[in-house]
C-alpha positions in Angstrom: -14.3 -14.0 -15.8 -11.0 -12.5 -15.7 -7.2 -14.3 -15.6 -5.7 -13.8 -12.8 -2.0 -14.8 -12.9 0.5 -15.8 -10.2 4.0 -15.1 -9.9 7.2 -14.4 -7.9 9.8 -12.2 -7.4 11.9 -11.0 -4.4 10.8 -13.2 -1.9 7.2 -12.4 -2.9 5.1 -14.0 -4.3 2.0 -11.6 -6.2 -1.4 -11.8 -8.1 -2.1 -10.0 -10.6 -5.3 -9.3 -13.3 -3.9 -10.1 -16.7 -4.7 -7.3 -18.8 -7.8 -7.3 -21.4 -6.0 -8.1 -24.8 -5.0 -5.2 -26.7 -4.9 -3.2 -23.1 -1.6 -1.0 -22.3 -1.7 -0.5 -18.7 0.2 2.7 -17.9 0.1 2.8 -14.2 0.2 0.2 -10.8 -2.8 -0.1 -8.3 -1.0 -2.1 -5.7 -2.9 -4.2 -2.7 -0.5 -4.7 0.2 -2.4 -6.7 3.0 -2.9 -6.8 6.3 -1.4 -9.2 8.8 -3.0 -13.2 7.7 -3.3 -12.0 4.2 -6.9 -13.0 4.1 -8.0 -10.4 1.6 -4.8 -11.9 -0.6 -5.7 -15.7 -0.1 -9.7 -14.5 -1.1 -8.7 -12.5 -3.9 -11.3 -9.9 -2.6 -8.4 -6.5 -2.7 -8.1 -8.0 -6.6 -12.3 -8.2 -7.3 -12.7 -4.4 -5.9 -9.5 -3.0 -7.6 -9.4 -4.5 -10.9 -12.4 -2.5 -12.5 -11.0 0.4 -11.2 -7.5 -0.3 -12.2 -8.9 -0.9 -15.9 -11.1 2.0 -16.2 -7.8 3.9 -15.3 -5.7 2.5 -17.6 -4.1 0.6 -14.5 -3.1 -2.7 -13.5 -4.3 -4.5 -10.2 -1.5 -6.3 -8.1 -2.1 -7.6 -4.5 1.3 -8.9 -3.4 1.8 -11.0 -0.4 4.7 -10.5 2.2 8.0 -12.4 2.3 6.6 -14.3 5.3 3.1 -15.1 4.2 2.1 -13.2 6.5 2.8 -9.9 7.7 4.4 -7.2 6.0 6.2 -5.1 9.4 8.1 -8.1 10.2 11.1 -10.2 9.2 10.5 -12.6 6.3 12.0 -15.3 8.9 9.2 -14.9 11.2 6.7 -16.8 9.6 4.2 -17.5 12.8 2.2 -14.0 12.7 -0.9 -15.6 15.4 -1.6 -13.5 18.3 0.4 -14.3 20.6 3.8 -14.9 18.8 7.2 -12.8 19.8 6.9 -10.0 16.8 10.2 -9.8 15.1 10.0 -6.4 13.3 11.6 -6.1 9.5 13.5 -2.6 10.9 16.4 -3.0 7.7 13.6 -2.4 5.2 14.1 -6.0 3.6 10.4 -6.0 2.8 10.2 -2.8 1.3 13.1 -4.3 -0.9 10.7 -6.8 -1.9 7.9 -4.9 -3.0 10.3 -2.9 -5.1 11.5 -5.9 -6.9 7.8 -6.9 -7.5 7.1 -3.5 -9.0 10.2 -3.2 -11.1 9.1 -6.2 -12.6 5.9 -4.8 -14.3 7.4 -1.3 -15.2 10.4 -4.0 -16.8 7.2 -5.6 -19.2 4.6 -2.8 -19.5 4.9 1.1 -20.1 4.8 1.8 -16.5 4.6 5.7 -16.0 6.8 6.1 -12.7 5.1 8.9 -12.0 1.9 7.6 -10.5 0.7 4.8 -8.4 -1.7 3.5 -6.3 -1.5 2.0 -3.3 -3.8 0.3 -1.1 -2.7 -0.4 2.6 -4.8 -2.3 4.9 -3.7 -2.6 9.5 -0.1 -4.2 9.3 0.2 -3.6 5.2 -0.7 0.6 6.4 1.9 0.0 9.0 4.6 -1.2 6.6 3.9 1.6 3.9 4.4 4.4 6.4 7.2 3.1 8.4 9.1 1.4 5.6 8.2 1.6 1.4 7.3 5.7 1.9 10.7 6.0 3.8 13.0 4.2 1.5 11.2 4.3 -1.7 8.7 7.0 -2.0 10.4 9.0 -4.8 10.4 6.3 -6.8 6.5 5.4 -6.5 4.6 8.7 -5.4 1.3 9.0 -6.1 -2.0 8.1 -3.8 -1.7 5.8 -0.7 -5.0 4.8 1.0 -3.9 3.9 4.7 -6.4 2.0 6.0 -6.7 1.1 9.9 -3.1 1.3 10.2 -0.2 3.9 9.8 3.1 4.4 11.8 5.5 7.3 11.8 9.0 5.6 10.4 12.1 5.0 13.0 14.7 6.0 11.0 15.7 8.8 8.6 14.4 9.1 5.0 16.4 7.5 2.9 16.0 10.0 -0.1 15.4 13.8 0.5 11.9 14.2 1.8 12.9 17.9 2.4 12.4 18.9 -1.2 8.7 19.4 -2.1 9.2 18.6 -5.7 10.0 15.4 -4.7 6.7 15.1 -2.9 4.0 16.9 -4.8 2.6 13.7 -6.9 2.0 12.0 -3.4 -0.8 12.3 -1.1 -1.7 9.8 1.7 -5.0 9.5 2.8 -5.7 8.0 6.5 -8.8 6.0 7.3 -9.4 4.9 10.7 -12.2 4.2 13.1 -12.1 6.3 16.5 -12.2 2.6 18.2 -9.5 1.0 16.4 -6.8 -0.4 18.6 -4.1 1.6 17.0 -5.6 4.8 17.0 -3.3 6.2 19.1 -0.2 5.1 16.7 -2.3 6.2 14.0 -2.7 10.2 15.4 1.1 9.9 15.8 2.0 9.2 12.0 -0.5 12.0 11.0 1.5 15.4 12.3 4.9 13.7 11.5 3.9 13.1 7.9 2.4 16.5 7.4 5.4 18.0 9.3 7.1 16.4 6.9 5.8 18.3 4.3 3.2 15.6 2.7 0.2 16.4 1.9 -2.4 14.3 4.2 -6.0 13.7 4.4 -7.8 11.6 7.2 -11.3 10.1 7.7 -12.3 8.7 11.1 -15.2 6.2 11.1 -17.4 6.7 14.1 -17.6 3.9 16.4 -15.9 1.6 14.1 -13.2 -0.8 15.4 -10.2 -2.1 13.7 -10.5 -2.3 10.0 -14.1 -2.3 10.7 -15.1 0.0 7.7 -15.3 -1.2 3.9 -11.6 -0.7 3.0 -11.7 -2.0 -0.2 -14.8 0.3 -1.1 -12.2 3.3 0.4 -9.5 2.8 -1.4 -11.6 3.3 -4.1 -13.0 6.3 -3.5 -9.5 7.8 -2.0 -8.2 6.9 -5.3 -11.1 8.8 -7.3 -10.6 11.7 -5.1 -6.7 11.6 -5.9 -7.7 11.5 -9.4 -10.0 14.4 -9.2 -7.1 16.2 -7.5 -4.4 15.4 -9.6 -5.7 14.5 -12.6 -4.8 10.9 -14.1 
């Protein structure tokens, strides 16, 4: 019974719940999907994260890759089916994307910059870790829910990840099964992002497979436990 409105900017194009009228949404809750965007094409991130979102005073965003597609690789590489050559996005242009999407609602609503919410599910985990946290993490801290997915990032941070002022409104919570196909690449990113200095939780689903597990459900739940934590 909601509006939900479409838009672009970037080289993304994004959904988005329109707020209730007379609503003044102060923070983001931001769905970034998993490679096929089938969660973004159903709209399902959006049904599970828009009550949240506006019991928080939030809005709910699911945004959709440069390539349709996949968020880790290059906007040109448009054919994500198994099988395909990969073509990895290792500049960050995708991460420059997102931003652009984000600035856009802190540019029309009161957009506290000091907390969001972020929900990455496989390939959208992947490009969070390995990309957005790397490049852009000071400017959006708060709670990321990592969901079957999670990489440790090639290259340096490109702000100072050193100084835990910098770092003590984030928190990244990693949810896996202990059959998921990227397990391995998962327990890598872990000890690198705590090493780091971040704090990190984990939850391993027993005898679950890839994504097998209600994300959506855990991102909601990662993000009440964030709240409890940190307050709103």
């Amino acid at each position: 019974g909601r509006r939900v409105c479409v838009a672009s900017a970037g080289g993304s194009e994004f959904r988005f719940v329109a707020p209730a009228e007379g609503a003044a949404p102060s923070s983001l809750v931001v769905y970034v999907h998993g490679d096929g965007a089938r969660a973004y094409a159903s709209d399902s991130a959006l049904r599970v994260l828009a009550p949240w979102a506006e019991a928080h005073h939030g809005l709910a965003v699911a945004v959709l890759s440069p390539n349709g597609c996949a968020w880790w690789q290059k906007a040109s590489q448009t054919n994500c089916a198994e099988g395909a050559v990969p073509d990895p996005d290792s500049t960050g242009q995708n991460a420059d994307a997102l931003k652009a999407v984000l600035d856009t609602f802190r540019q029309r609503y009161d957009i506290v910059t000091s907390r969001a919410y972020f929900y990455g599910a496989s390939g959208g985990s992947i490009f969070l870790t390995s990309s957005f946290l790397r490049r852009f993490g000071n400017l959006y801290p708060g709670a990321y829910a990592l969901n079957c997915g999670g990489t440790a990032p090639g290259l340096a941070f490109a702000w100072n990840a050193d100084d835990p002022t910098m770092r003590a409104s984030t928190k990244l919570y990693f949810t896996y099964g202990d059959k998921d196909f990227l397990k391995s690449e998962i327990e890598l990113a872990i000890p690198f992002f705590r090493s780091t200095g971040f704090r990190v939780d984990t939850q391993v689903i027993p005898n679950a497979e890839h994504c097998a597990f209600d994300a959506h459900g855990r991102a909601v739940s990662v993000f009440d436990a964030f709240v409890g934590e940190f307050g709103e």
